[in-house]
C-alpha positions, 0 to 999 in steps of 0.5 A, spaced: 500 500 500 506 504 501 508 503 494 502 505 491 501 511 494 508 512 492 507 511 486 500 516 485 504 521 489 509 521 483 504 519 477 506 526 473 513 525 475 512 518 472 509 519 465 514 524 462 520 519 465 524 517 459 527 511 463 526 509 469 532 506 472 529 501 478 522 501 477 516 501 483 513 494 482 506 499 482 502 492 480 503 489 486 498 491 492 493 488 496 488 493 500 481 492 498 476 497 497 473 502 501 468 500 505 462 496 502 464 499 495 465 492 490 471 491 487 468 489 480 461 492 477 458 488 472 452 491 468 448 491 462 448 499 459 444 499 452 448 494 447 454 493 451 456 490 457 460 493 462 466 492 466 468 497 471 474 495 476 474 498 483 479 497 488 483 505 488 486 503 493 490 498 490 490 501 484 485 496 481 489 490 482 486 484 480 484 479 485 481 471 484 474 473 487 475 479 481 477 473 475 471 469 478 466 475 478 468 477 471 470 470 467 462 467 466 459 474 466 464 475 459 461 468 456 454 469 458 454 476 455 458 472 448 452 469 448 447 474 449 444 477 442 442 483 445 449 484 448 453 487 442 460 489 444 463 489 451 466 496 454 472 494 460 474 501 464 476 503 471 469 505 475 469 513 475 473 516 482 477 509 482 483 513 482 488 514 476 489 506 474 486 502 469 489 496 473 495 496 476 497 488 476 496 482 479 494 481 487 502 479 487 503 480 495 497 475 498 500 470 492 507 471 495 504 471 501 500 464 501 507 462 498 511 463 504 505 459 507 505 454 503 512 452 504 513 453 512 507 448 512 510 443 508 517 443 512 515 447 518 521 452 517 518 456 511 524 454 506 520 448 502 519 448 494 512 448 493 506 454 492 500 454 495 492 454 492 492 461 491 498 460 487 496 455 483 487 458 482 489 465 481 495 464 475 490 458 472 484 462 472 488 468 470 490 466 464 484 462 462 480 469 463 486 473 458 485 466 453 477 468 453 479 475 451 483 473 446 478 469 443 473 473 444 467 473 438 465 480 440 468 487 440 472 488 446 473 495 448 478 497 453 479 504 455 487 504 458 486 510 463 491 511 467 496 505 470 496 499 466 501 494 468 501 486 469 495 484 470 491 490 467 495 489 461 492 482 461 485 485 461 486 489 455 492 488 450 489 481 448 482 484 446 480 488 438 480 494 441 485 498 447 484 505 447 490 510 451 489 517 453 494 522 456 494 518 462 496 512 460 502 509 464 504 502 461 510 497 463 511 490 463 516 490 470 516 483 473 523 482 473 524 488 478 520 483 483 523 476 480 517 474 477 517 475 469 511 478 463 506 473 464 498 474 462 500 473 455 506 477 455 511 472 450 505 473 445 503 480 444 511 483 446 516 479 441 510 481 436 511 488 436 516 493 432 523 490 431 525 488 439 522 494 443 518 488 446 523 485 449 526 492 451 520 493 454 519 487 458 526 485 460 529 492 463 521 494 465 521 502 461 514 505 462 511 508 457 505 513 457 500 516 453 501 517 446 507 512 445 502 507 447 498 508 441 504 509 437 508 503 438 502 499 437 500 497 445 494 501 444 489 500 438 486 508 438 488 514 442 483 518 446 483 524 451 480 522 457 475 528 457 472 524 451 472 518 454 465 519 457 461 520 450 465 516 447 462 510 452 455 513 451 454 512 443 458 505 444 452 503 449 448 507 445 449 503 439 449 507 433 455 504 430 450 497 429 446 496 422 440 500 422 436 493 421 438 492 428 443 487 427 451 487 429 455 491 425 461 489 422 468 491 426 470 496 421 464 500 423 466 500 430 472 502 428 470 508 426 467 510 431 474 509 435 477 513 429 473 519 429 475 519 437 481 519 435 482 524 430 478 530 435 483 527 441 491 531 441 494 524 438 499 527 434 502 522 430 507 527 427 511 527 434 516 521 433 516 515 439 519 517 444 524 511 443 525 512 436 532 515 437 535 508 441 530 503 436 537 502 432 541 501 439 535 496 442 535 491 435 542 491 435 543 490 443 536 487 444 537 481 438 541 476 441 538 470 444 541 470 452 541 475 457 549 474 457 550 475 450 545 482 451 550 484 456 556 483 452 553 487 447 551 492 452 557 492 455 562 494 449 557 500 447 561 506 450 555 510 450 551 513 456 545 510 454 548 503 454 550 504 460 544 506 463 540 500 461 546 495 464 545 500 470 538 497 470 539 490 468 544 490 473 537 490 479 533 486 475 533 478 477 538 475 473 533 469 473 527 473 471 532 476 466 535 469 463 527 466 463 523 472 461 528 472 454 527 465 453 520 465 453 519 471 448 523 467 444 519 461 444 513 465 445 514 468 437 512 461 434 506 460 439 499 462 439 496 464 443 493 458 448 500 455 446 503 461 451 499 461 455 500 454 457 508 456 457 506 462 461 503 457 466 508 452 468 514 458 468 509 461 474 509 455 477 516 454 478 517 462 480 512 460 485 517 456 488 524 459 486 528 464 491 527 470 486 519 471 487 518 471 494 524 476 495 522 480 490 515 481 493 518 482 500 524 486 499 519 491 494 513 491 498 515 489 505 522 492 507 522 496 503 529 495 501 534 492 495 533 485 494 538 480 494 538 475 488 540 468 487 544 467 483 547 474 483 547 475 476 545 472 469 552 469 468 551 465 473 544 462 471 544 456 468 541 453 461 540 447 466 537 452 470 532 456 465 530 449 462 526 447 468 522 453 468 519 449 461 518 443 463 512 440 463 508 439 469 505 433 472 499 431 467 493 433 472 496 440 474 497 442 466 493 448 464 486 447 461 483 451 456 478 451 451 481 450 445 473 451 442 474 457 442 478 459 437 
């Protein structure tokens, strides 16, 4: 809670921040909402379902109740005729985050749990239930917005990290504003890009995907859009009108059925072209997009150190600076996974994502990175201590199948 509030004290210093150097884990809160207030709404408004996240105080962090609550509704509304489109935002006076990630610290938590259970002195091998449901019905939530056979429109206002990322990039349509904060910074606390994280970075341009995941930059309004993140890029004072003629139906057929998706991307464009999006204004990384694909290309994280290593450059520098605080675990399985996640769909990820995350649950990296983060507030200690000394072997076990029984499921009839 300490560092969320931190980070909404800091959000403009953040969004105009070109690097981060050592990031706040912002994802990572536990506090629940006010009062008797719920932490997710689920309602019909005109032609669209609606999801509102609604947890200021942890930044909209999702939790398993929050999975739970929003996976049937999504299928009940696919097959509901009267529900053409749905809308996720955060609900209006949830503070300034889209979704901040996962409930990390009550899973770090039921970790420690789990182990000291197991061997009565807290140093066992294996994750708790929680660890196991939330990650399970985590990913089957994020593989049911990527096949989803409605529009799917979220609106990215504000902090989108984590979890959130997993709400949003795998939908039809993922609308920025100038509030946009959008990282990947598992590595910071020992974990690594999951929620169909190896599907969607190593897709984008050259190797800014595996820049973004591996040293955890921020990006903010409209480099969302201009990186491709974002489908749409709309001022957040618009967001409201926008909602009412998506809700209204005005882009569906006049004989009443569903419009075809380029109706509706018009809509999203003529928002887009009242918004202050200009596309004239580079990206902001541009001026470093040559020295990320020569650097970032290779295929292990002591290879992208040597490389680093023999820029004499001050930005070199500064990324090995930030690498350097990453876990180095984090930093040799996050590569492997973009690699193979290139040549997967995005099931087969998914079910690749859920096997790394068990292993991370029982790894040193993970525990020490949540409680040195959230807890004590202090630099953590990993090991191994650098990717040098993580080995091969090492990085091969986070990939190994699981025992059949705890293998992710999912309904590959979608697709």
């Amino acid at each position: 809670l300490v560092m969320a509030l931190c980070l909404l004290r800091k959000l403009p210093q953040l969004a105009a921040r070109q690097h981060p150097g050592c990031l706040l884990p912002a994802m990572f809160c536990s506090t629940s909402s006010a009062g008797n207030d719920p932490d997710i709404v689920l309602s019909r408004r005109g032609c669209a379902g609606v999801i509102e996240l609604n947890r200021p105080k942890a930044l909209n962090a999702l939790s398993l109740p929050m999975v739970r609550a929003m996976h049937p509704r999504l299928l009940d509304w696919e097959a509901d005729p009267e529900v053409a489109v749905v809308l996720i935002k955060p609900a209006p006076g949830s503070g300034k985050a889209f979704c901040a990630g996962g409930d990390i610290r009550a899973i770090a938590d039921d970790c420690v749990s789990a182990r000291s259970a197991e061997t009565g002195a807290g140093s066992g091998r294996a994750g708790g239930s929680l660890s196991r449901d939330f990650f399970r019905e985590e990913y089957a939530l994020n593989h049911a917005i990527g096949t989803y056979k409605k529009p799917y429109v979220a609106f990215i206002d504000g902090i989108t990290m984590g979890g959130g990322v997993g709400l949003s990039v795998h939908g039809d349509y993922r609308v920025a504003t100038e509030r946009t904060v959008f990282a990947m910074p598992e590595t910071n606390i020992g974990f690594f890009p999951d929620v169909g994280g190896g599907f969607f970075l190593p897709r984008l341009h050259a190797q800014i995907g595996v820049y973004l995941a591996l040293t955890g930059h921020r990006l903010s309004g409209e480099d969302v859009k201009k990186c491709g993140i974002a489908s749409h890029f709309v001022n957040s004072e618009q967001l409201a009108e926008l909602e009412e003629r998506l809700c209204g139906g005005e882009w569906l057929t006049k004989e009443g059925s569903f419009g075809t998706v380029s109706r509706l991307s018009e809509l999203l464009q003529q928002f887009e072209a009242r918004s202050s999006l200009d596309m004239r204004v580079p990206f902001s990384l541009n001026r470093h997009m040559a020295d990320i694909e020569r650097h970032f290309r290779h295929d292990t994280m002591p290879q992208v150190v040597a490389s680093l290593s023999s820029d004499p450059s001050s930005w070199a520098a500064a990324q090995l600076e930030t690498l350097r605080k990453m876990s180095p675990t984090s930093l040799r399985v996050t590569l492997r996974q973009l690699r193979l996640g290139m040549h997967l769909n995005l099931a087969g990820v998914l079910k690749m994502e859920y096997r790394i995350s068990q292993r991370f649950m029982t790894n040193h990296d993970f525990v020490e990175g949540v409680r040195a983060a959230l807890v004590e507030r202090r630099q953590p200690v990993w090991q191994p201590a650098s990717v040098e000394e993580v080995s091969d072997e090492a990085v091969d076990e986070y990939f190994a199948p699981l025992p059949p029984d705890r293998e992710l499921q999912l309904d590959t009839k979608r697709v």
